[in-house]
VOPAGU-2260 file (C-alpha; in pm, 1 decimal, decimal comma):
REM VOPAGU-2260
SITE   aa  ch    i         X         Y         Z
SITE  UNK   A    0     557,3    1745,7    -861,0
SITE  UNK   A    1     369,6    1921,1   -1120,5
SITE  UNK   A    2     -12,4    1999,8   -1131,0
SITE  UNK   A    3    -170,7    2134,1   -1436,3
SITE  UNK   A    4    -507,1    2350,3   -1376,6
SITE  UNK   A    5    -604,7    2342,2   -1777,2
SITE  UNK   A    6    -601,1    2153,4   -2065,7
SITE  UNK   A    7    -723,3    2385,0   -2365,2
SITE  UNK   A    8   -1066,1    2485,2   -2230,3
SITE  UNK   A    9   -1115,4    2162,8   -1952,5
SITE  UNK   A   10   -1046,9    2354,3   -1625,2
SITE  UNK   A   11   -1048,1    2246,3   -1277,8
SITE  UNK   A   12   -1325,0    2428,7   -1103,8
SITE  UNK   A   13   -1236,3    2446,6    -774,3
SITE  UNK   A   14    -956,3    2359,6    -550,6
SITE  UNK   A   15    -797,6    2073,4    -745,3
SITE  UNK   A   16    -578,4    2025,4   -1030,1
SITE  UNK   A   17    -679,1    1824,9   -1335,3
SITE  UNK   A   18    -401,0    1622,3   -1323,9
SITE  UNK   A   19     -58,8    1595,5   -1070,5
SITE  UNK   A   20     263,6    1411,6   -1219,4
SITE  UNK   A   21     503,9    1311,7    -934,6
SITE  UNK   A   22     758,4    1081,4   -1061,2
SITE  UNK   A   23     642,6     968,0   -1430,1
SITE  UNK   A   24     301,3     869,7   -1276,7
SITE  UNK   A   25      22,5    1081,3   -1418,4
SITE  UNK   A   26    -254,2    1129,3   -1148,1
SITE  UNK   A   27    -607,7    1257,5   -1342,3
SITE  UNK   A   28    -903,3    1405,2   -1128,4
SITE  UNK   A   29   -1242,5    1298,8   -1189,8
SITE  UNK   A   30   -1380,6    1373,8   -1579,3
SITE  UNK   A   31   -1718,9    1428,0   -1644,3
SITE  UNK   A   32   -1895,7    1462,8   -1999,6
SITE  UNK   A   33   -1753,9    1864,8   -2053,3
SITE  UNK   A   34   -1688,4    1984,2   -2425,8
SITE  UNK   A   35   -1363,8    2072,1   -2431,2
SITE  UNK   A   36   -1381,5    2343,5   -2684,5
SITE  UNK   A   37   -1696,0    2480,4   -2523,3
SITE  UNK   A   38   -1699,0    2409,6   -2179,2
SITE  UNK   A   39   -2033,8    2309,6   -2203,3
SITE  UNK   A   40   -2183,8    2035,2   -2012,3
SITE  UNK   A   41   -2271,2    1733,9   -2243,3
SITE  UNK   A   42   -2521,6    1547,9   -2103,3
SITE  UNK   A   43   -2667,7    1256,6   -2298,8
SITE  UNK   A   44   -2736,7     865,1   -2296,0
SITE  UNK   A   45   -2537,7     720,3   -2031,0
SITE  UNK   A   46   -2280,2     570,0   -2358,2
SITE  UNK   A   47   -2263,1     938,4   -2507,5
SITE  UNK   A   48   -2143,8    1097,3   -2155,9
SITE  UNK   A   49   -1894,5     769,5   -2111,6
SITE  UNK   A   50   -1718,5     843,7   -2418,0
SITE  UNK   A   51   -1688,0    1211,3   -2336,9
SITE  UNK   A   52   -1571,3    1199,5   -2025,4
SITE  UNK   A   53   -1339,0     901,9   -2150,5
SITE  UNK   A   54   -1197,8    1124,9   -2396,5
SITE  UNK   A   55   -1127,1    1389,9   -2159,2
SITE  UNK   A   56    -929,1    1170,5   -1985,3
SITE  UNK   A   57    -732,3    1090,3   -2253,0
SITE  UNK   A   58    -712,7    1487,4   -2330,5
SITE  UNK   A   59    -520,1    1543,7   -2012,6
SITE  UNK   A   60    -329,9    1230,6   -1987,6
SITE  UNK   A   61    -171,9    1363,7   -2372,8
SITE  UNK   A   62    -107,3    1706,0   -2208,7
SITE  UNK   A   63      81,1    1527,5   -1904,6
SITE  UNK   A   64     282,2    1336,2   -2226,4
SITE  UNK   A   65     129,1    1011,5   -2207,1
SITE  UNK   A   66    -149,4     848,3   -2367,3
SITE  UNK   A   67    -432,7     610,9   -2304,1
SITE  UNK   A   68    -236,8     303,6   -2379,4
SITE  UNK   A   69     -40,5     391,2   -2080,8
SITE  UNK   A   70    -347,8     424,0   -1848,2
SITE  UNK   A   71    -307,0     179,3   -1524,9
SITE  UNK   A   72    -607,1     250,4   -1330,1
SITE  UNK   A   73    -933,5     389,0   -1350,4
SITE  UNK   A   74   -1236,6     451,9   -1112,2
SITE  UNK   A   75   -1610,5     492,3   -1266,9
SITE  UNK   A   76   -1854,9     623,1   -1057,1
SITE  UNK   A   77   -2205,9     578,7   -1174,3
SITE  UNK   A   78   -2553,0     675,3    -999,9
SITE  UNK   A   79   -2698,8     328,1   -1091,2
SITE  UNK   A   80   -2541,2     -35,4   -1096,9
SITE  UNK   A   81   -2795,4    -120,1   -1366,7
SITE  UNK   A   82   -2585,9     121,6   -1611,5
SITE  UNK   A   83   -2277,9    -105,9   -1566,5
SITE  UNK   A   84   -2326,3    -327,1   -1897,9
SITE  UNK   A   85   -2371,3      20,9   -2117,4
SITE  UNK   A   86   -2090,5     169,9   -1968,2
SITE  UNK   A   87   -1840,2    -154,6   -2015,3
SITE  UNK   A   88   -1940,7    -165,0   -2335,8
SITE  UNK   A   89   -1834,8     186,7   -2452,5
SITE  UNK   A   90   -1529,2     129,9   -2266,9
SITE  UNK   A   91   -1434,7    -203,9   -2428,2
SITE  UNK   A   92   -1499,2      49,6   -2739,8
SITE  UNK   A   93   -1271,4     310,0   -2601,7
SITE  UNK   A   94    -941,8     103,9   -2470,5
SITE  UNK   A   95    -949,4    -211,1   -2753,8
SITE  UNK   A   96    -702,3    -479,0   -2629,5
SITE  UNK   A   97    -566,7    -228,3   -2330,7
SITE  UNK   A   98    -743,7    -332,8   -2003,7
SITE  UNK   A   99    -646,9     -76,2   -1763,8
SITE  UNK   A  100    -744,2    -188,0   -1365,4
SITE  UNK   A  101   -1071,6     -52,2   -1274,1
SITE  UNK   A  102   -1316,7     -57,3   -1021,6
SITE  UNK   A  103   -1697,2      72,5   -1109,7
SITE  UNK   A  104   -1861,1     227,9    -827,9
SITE  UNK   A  105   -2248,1     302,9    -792,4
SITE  UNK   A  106   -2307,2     584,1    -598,6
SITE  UNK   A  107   -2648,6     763,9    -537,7
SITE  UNK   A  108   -2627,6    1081,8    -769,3
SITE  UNK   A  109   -2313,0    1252,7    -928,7
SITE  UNK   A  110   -2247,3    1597,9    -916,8
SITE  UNK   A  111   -2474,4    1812,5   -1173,0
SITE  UNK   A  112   -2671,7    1539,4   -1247,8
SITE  UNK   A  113   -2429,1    1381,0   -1467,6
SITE  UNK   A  114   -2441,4    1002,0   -1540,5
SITE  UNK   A  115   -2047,4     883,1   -1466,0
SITE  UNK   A  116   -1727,0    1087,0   -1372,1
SITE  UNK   A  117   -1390,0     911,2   -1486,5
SITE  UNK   A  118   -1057,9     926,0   -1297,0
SITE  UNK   A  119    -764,3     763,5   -1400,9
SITE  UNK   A  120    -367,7     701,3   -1332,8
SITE  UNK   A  121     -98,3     640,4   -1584,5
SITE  UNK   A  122     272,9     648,8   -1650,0
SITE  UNK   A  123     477,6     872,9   -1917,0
């Protein structure tokens, strides 16, 4: 097993790793909208802080040596169902003909007042 703590400047900020491999399985902990050269929190339209986080994802999923054709599963957590449509859309963007398994889940708020946090799974 091998946890990673950084990926350039994304860095877990408390007791977590950004992403565990065990056996070829890449396990990433929930993304939100961060610049990744900055560190600066992004936040925007609900589509502006779904690609970001989306692409932090994929930041750390390429640092584990896979990539986001390779994604399996992802969970979305949201603070409002009625964001759903905006979000699928800029995910349809995002993953083209790949359809990873996902579930979308509303929740109340999200940490920091963000509008979604991303985790994901994949193989190398």
């Amino acid at each position: 097993m091998k946890s990673t703590f950084e990926v350039g400047n994304l860095k877990s900020n408390g007791h977590y790793a950004l992403a565990t491999v065990y056996q070829n399985t890449v396990y990433v902990s929930g993304q939100f909208s961060i610049n990744p050269e900055t560190r600066e929190k992004r936040f925007g339209t609900i589509e502006e802080e779904t690609l970001q986080a989306l692409k932090n994802v994929e930041k750390i999923v390429e640092a584990a040596g896979s990539k986001k054709e390779k994604i399996l599963r992802m969970t979305l957590y949201i603070p409002d169902v009625k964001l759903w449509d905006k979000v699928d859309a800029v995910y349809k963007e995002f993953f083209g003909e790949h359809k990873p398994a996902r579930t979308v889940v509303p929740t109340n708020e999200l940490h920091f007042g963000f509008k979604i946090e991303i985790d994901a799974i994949a193989y190398i």
